[in-house]
N, C-alpha and C positions, 0 to 999 in steps of 0.2 A: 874237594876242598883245596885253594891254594898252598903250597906251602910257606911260599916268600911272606904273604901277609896277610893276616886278621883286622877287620875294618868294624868300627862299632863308629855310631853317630856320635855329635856331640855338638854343643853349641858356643862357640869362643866369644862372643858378646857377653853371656851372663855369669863371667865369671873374672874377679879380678886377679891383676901379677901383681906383686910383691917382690924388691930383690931384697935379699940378707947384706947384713955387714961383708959379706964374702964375695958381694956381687955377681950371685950366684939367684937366678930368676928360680922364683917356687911358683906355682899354682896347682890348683885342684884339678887334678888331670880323671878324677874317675869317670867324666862325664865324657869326656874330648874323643875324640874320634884317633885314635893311635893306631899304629900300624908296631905288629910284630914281627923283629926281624930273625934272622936261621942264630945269629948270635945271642937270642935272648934281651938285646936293647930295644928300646922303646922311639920312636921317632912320631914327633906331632906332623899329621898330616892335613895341609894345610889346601885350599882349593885355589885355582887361580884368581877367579870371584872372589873368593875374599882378602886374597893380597892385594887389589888392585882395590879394597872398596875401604883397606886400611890406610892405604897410599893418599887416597881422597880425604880421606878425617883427619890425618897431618896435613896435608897442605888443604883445606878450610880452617886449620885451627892456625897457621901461620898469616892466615886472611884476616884482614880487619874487617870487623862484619858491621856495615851499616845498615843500621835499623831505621825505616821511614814511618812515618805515619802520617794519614791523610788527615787534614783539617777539619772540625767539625764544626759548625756555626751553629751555636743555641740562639733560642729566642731570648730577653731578658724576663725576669722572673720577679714579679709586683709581688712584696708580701702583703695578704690580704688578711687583713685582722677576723679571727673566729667571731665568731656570735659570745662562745663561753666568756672569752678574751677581753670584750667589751662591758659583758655585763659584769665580770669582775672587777674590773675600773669603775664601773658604777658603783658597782656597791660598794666599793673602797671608798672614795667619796660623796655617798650618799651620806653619811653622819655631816660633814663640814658644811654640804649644802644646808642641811635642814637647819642645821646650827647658823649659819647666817640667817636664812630666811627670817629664823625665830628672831635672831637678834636686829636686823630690819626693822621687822613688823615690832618690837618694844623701842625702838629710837623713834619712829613714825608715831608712837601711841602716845608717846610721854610728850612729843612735840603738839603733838594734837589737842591734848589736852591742857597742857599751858596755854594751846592760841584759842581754845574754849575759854580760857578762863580770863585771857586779856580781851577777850571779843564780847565775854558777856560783862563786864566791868565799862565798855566803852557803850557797846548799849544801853545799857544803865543812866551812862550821862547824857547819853543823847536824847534819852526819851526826854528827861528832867529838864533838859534846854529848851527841848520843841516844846512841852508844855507849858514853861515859862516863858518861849517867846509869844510876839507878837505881830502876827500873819498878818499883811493887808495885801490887796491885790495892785499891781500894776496896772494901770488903766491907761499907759502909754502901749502899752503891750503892741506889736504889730499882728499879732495872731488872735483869731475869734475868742479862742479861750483862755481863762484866767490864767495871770502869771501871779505868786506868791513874791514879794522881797520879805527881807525885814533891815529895821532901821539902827539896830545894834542888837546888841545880847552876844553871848558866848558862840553860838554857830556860827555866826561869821568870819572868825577864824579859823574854822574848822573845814567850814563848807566852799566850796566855789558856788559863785552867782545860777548855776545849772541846777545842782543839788537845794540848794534851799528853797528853790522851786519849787522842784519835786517834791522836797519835803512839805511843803504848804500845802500841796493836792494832796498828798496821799493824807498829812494827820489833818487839817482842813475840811475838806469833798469827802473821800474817800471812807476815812476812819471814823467821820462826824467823830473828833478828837478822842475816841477812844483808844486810849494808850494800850490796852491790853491788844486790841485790833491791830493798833501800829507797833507797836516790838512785834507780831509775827508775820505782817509783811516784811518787816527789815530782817526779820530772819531767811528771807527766802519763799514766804507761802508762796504756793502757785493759787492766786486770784481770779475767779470769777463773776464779772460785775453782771445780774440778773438784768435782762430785758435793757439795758443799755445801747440798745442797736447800734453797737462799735462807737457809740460817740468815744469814749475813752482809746480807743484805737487811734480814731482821728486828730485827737491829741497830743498822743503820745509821739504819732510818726511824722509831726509835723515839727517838734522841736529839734531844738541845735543839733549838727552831728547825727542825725537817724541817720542808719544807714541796714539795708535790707540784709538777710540774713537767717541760713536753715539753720534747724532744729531738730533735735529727735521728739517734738511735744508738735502733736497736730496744730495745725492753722488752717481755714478755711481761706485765707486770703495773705498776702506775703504776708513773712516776718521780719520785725524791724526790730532793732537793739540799739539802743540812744547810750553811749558812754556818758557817763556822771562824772567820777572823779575819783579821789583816793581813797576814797573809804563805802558808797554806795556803788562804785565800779558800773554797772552796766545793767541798763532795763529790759528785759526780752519782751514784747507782746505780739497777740495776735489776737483770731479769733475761734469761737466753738462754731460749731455745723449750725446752729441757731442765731449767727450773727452776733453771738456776744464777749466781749472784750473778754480777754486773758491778760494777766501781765506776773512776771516776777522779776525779782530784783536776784542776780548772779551773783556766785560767789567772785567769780573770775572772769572775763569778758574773753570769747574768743575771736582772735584775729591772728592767725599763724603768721601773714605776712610780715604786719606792722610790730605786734605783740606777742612772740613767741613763747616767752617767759610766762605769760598771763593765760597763754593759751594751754599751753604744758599743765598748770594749774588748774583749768577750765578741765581737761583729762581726766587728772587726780580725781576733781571734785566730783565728774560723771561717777566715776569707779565706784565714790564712796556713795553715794545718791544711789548705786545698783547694791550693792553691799547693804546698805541699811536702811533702805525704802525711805530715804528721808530727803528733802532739799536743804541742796547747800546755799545758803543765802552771802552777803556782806556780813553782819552783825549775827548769825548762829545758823541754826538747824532749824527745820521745821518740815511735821509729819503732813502738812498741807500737799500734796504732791498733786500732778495732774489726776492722777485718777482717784482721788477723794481732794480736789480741789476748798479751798475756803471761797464760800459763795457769798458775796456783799449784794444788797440790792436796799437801792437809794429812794427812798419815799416819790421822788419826784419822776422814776420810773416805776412805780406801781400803778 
C-alpha cells in the first residue's frame, strides 16, 4: 500500500460548487477522487484531461455561439372543406331555403289565381261578343280559303284584323257556333279535326306571319305557329300519323330570339302543363291535352 496517498474515484461534472459569504468554495467531496496526504489534509486530485477539457467550457462559453438552420420549403396547404363541414351548413340553412321555397310557391299561387280569375271574366266577354257578332266572309280574300271580317261590334277594338279571323273559323267552321266548344278551344284544347286530310293544316300555314317551328306534341309533317296578337297570342298546328289536322291555341308563343319574355313564359307555362296534365291556353286551362285530345269532325268530312 502507498503511503503518500489513497485514491478513491469520483466524478467532478455531477456535482455542483458553491462559495459562502466568506468566499470560501464548499462541495460535496464524498464522491471525488482525494488523495490523502502523511499530514492528514485532503487535496482534490484533479487529471490533466480534465483541466484542459474545463479550460475548453470557459473559452466556448466566452464564444458567441451561432446557431444556423437550414431553410425548409413546404408546399402550400388548400384547406379542403369536410364532408361533415358541408353538411352542417346545409343543414343550418336548409330551414331558410324551404321557408323561401314555401313562400315562392304562395306569391306564384295567389298571382295565379287572380290571372285565372281576370282571364276567365275576359273569356266570358269574349264569348258574349263572338256570339253577338256578325261573321261574313271575305270574298276578296287572296287565299283559297275563307277569311272572316266583321263590320263593327265590340271585338274590333279588342282584336287585330289576324284574330278576328281566326275567330270567325274557329266559332264559324269549326265550333259550328257552339260556345261551349269555343271557350275550350280558347282555353288551350289540343284539337283534333277527324278525317280532315290536313285541309285545316293547309290553312293554317298559309296565313300571315306562319312561321315553322318544333314542339314537344308529335307532327307528321312540320310545325307551323301563326302569331295572333295580345290576347290569342299564338296558333301551333300540325298533323297525327293519319294525316289529320291538330291545332291549339298557346298560352305564350315561343321565340327566344325575338320574344324572350314570351318565351320564359312559354317555360313556365310547359312546367305547369307537366305539373297538372292540363293545357295552358290564352283565355284558361283545359284537360284536352295531346293524349286525350278534343276530336271535332265536320259533317262534310264524314
Amino acid at each position: 500500500m502507498d503511503n503518500n496517498k489513497n485514491k478513491c474515484p469520483m466524478d467532478l461534472d455531477s456535482y455542483p460548487i458553491t462559495i459562502n459569504q466568506d468566499g470560501i468554495t464548499a462541495m460535496d467531496l464524498d464522491s471525488y477522487p482525494i488523495t490523502i496526504n502523511q499530514g492528514g489534509g485532503t487535496v482534490i486530485e484533479m487529471t490533466q484531461q480534465q483541466s484542459q477539457e474545463e479550460e475548453e467550457e470557459q473559452a466556448d462559453d466566452d464564444t458567441p455561439l451561432l446557431l444556423y438552420s437550414t431553410p425548409t420549403i413546404s408546399s402550400p396547404s388548400f384547406h379542403q372543406p369536410s364532408h361533415s363541414c358541408c353538411y352542417q351548413k346545409i343543414h343550418a340553412n336548409l330551414p331558410c331555403c324551404i321557408m323561401s321555397v314555401v313562400f315562392l310557391f304562395f306569391c306564384f299561387s295567389i298571382i295565379a289565381i287572380i290571372s285565372r280569375q281576370i282571364i276567365q271574366q275576359q273569356l266570358i266577354k269574349i264569348t258574349q261578343g263572338v256570339f253577338r257578332a256578325d261573321f261574313h266572309q271575305n270574298l276578296s280574300s287572296p287565299t283559297p280559303y275563307p277569311q272572316y271580317v266583321l263590320n263593327s261590334g265590340p271585338l274590333i277594338s279588342l282584336f287585330q284584323p289576324l284574330e278576328v279571323s281566326l275567330l270567325g273559323t274557329m266559332f264559324v267552321d269549326i265550333s259550328d257556333r257552339n260556345i261551349t266548344l269555343f271557350m275550350n278551344i280558347l282555353q288551350g284544347a289540343h284539337v283534333v279535326m277527324i278525317n280532315d286530310h290536313s285541309e285545316y293544316y293547309q290553312r293554317f300555314k298559309h296565313m300571315v306571319h306562319a312561321y315553322t317551328r318544333p314542339s314537344s306534341h308529335y307532327s307528321k309533317v312540320q310545325q307551323y305557329a301563326i302569331p295572333q296578337g295580345t290576347i290569342l297570342t299564338t296558333l301551333l298546328t300540325g298533323t297525327t300519323a293519319s294525316n289529320e289536322t291538330w291545332f291549339q291555341f298557346e298560352g305564350a308563343s315561343w321565340d327566344p330570339f325575338r320574344h324572350p319574355m314570351e318565351s320564359l313564359i312559354h317555360i313556365l307555362n310547359y312546367v305547369e302543363y307537366v305539373l297538372l296534365n292540363e293545357q295552358i291556353g290564352p283565355l284558361g286551362m283545359s284537360k284536352n291535352t295531346d293524349k286525350h285530345p278534343l276530336k271535332i269532325q265536320q259533317k262534310r268530312f264524314i
